[in-house]
MARBA-3410 file (N, C-alpha, C, O; in Angstrom, 1 decimal):
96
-70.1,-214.5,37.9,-69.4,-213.5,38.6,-69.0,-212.4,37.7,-69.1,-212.4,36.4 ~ -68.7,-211.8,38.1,-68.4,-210.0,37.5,-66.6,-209.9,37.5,-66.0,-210.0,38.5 ~ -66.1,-209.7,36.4,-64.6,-209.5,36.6,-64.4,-207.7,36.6,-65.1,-207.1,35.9 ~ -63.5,-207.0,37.4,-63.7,-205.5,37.3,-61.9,-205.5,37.4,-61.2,-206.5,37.5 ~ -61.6,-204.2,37.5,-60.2,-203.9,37.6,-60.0,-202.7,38.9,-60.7,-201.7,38.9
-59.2,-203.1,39.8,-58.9,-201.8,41.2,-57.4,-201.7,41.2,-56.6,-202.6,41.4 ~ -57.0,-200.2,40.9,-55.8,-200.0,41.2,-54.7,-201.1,40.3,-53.7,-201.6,40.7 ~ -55.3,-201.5,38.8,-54.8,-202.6,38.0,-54.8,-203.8,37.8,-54.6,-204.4,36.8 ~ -55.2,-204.3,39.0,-55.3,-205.7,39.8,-56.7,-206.1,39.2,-57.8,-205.6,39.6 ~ -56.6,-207.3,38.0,-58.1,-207.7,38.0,-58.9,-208.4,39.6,-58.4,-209.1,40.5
-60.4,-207.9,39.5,-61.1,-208.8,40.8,-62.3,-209.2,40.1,-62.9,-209.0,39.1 ~ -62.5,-210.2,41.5,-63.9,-210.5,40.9,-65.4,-210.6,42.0,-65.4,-211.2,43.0 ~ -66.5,-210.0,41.7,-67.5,-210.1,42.5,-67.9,-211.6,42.4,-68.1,-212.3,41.4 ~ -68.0,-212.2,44.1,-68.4,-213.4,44.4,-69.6,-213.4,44.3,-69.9,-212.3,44.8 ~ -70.7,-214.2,43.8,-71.7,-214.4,44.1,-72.1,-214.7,45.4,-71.6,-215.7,46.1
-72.8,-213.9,45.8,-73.7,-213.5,47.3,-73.7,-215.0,47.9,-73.1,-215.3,48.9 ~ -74.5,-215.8,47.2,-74.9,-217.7,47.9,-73.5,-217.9,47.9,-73.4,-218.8,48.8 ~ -72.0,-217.7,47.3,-70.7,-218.0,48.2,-70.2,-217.9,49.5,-69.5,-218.6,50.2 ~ -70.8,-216.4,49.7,-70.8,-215.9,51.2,-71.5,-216.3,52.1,-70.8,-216.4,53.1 ~ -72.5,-216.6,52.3,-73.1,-217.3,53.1,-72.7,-217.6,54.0,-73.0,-216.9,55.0
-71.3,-219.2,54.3,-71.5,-220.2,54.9,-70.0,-219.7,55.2,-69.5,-219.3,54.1 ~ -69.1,-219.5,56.1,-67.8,-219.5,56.4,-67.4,-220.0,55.7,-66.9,-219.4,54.7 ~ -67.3,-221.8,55.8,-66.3,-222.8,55.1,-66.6,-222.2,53.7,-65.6,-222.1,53.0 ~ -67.8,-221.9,53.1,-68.3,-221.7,51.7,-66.9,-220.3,51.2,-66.0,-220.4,50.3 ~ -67.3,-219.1,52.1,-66.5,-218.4,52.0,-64.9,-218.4,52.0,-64.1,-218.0,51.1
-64.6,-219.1,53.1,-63.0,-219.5,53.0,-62.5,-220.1,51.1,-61.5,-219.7,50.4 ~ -63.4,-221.1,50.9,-62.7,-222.1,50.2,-63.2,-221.1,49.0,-62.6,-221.3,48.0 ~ -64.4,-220.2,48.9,-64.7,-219.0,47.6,-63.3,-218.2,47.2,-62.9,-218.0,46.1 ~ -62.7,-217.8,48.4,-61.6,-216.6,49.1,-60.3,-217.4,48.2,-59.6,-216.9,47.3 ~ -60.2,-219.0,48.9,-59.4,-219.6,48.2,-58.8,-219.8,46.6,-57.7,-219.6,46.0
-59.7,-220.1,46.4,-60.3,-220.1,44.8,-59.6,-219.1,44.0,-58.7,-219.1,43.1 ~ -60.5,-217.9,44.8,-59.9,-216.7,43.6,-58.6,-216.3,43.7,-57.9,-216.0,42.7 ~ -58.1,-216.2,45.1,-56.6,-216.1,45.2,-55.7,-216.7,44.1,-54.9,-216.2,43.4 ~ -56.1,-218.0,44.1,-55.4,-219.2,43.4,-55.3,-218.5,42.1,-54.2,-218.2,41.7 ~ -56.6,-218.1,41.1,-57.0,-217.6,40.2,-56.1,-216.4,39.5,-55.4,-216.3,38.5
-56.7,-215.4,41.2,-56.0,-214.1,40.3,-54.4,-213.9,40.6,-53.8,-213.0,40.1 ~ -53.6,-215.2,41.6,-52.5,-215.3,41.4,-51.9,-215.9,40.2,-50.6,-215.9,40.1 ~ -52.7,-216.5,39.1,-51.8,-217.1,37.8,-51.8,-216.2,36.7,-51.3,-216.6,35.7 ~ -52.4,-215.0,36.8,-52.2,-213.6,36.4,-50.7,-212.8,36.5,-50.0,-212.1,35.8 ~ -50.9,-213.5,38.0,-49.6,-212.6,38.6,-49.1,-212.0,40.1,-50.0,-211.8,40.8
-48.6,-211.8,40.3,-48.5,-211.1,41.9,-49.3,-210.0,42.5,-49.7,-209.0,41.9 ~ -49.6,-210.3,44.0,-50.4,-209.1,44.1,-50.0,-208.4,45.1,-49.7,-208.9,46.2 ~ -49.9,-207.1,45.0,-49.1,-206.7,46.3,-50.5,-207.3,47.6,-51.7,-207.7,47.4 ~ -49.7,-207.2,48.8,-50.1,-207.6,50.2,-50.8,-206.9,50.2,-51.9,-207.5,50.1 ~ -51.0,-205.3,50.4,-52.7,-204.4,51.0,-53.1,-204.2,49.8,-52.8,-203.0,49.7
-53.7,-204.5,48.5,-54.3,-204.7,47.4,-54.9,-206.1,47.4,-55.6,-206.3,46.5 ~ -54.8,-207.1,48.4,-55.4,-208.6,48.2,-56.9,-208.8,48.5,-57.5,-209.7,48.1 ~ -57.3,-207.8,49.5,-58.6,-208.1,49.8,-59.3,-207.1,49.0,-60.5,-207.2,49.0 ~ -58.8,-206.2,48.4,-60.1,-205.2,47.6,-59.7,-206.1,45.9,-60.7,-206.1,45.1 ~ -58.4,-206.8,45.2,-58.4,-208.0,44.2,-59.5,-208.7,44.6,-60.6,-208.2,44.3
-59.6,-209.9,45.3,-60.6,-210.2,45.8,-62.2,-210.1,46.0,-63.2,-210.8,46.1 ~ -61.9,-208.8,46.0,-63.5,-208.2,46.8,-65.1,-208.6,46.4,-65.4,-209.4,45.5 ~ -65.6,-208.1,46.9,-67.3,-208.2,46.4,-68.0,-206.9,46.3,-67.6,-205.8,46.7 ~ -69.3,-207.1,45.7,-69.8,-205.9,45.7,-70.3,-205.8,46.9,-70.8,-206.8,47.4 ~ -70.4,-204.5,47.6,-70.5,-203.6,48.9,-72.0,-204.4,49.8,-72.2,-204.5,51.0
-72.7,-204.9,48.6,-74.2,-205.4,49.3,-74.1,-206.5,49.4,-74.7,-207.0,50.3 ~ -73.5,-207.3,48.8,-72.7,-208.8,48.8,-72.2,-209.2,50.1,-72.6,-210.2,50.6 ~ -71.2,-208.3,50.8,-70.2,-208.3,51.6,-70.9,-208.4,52.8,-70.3,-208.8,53.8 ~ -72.5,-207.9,52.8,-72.7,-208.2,54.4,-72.9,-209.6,55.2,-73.2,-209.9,56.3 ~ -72.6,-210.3,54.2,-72.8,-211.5,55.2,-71.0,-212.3,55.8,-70.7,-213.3,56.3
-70.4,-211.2,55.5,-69.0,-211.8,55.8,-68.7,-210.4,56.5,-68.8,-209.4,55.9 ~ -68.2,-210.5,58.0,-68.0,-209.8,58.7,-66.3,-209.7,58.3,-65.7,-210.6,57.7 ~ -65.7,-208.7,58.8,-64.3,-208.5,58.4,-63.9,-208.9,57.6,-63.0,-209.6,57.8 ~ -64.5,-208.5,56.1,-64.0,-209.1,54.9,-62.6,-209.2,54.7,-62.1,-210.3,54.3 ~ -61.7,-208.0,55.2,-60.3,-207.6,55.1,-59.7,-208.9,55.7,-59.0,-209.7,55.1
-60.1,-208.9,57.3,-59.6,-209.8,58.0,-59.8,-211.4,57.3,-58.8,-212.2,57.1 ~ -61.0,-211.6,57.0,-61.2,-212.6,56.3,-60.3,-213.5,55.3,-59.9,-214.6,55.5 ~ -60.1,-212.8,54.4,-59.5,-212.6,53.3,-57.7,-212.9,53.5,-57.0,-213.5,52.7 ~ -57.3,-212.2,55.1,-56.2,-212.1,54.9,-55.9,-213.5,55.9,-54.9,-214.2,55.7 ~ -56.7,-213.7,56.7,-56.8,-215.4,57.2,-56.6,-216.2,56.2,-55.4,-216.7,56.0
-57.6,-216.4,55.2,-57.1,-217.8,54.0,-55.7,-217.2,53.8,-54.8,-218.0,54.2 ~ -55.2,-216.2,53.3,-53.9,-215.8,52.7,-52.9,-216.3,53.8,-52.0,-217.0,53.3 ~ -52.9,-216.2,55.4,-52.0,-216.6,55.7,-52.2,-218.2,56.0,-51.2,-218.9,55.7 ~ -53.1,-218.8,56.4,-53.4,-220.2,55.8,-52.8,-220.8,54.4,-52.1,-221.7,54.4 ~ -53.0,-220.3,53.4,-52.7,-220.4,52.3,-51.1,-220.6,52.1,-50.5,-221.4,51.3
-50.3,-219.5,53.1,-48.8,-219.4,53.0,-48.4,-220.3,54.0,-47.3,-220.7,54.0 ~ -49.3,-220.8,55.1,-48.6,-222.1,56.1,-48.4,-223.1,55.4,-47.4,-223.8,55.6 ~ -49.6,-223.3,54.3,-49.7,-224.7,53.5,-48.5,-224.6,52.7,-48.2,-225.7,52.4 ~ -47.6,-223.4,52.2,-46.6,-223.3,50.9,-47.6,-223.3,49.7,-47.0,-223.6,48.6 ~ -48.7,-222.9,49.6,-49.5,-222.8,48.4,-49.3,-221.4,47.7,-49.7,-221.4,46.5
-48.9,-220.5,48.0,-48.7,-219.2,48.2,-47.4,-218.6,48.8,-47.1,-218.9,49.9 ~ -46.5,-217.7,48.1,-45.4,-217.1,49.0,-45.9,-215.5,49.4,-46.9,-214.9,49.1 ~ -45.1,-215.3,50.0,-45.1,-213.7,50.2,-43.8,-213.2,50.5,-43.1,-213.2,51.5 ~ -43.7,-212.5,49.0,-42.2,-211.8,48.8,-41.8,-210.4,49.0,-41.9,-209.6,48.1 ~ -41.2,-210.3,50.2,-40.8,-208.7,50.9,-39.7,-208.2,50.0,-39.4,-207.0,49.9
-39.2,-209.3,49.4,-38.4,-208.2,48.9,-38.5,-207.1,47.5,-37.7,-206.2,47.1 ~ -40.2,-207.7,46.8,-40.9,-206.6,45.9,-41.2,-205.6,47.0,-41.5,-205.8,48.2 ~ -41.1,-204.1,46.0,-42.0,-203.2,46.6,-42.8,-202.2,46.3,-42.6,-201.1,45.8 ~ -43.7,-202.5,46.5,-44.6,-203.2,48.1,-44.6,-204.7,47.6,-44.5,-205.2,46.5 ~ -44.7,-205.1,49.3,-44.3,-206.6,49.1,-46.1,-207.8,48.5,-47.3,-207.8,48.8
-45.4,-208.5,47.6,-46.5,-209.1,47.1,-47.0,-210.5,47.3,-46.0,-211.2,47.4 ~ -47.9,-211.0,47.3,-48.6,-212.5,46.9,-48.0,-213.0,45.7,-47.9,-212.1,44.8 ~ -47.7,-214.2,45.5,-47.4,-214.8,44.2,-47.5,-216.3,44.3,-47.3,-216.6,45.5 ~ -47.7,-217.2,43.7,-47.5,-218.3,43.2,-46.1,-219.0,44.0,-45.3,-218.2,44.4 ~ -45.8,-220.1,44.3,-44.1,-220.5,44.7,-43.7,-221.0,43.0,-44.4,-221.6,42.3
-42.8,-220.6,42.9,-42.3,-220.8,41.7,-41.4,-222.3,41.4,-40.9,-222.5,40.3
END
């Protein structure tokens, strides 16, 4: 995979055979969250372009944005993930 930088936030291009398969995708989505949260926090509308893929990549995953923001709130039902309003803008982090 390809590591790049958006608006500061390192991301990373998933390889295309991750996208594929929904479940493949979810638990890819998973991953990197996990990843680029031990970096650090991410604000909330910066998580799916951290995340992202490259543009020809992306077509096999319909509503990347939405996508993306599904595992994240899955991710915070589990307690795997918080989301803290009181940064601002409010961010993704780790539970401490």
């Amino acid at each position: 995979y390809e590591i790049r930088s958006v608006t500061g936030v390192q991301t990373c291009a998933l390889p295309i055979s991750d996208m594929t398969v929904t479940e493949e995708t979810a638990q890819a989505i998973h991953a990197r969250i996990l990843e680029l949260l031990e970096s650090g926090p991410i604000p909330q509308e910066e998580l799916a372009s951290a995340v992202a893929v490259l543009p020809d990549e992306r077509e096999p995953v319909e509503n990347w944005e939405q996508t993306v923001e599904r595992v994240a709130m899955k991710m915070l039902s589990n307690d795997e993930i918080v989301l803290d309003k009181s940064d601002d803008p409010t961010t993704y982090k780790l539970p401490s």
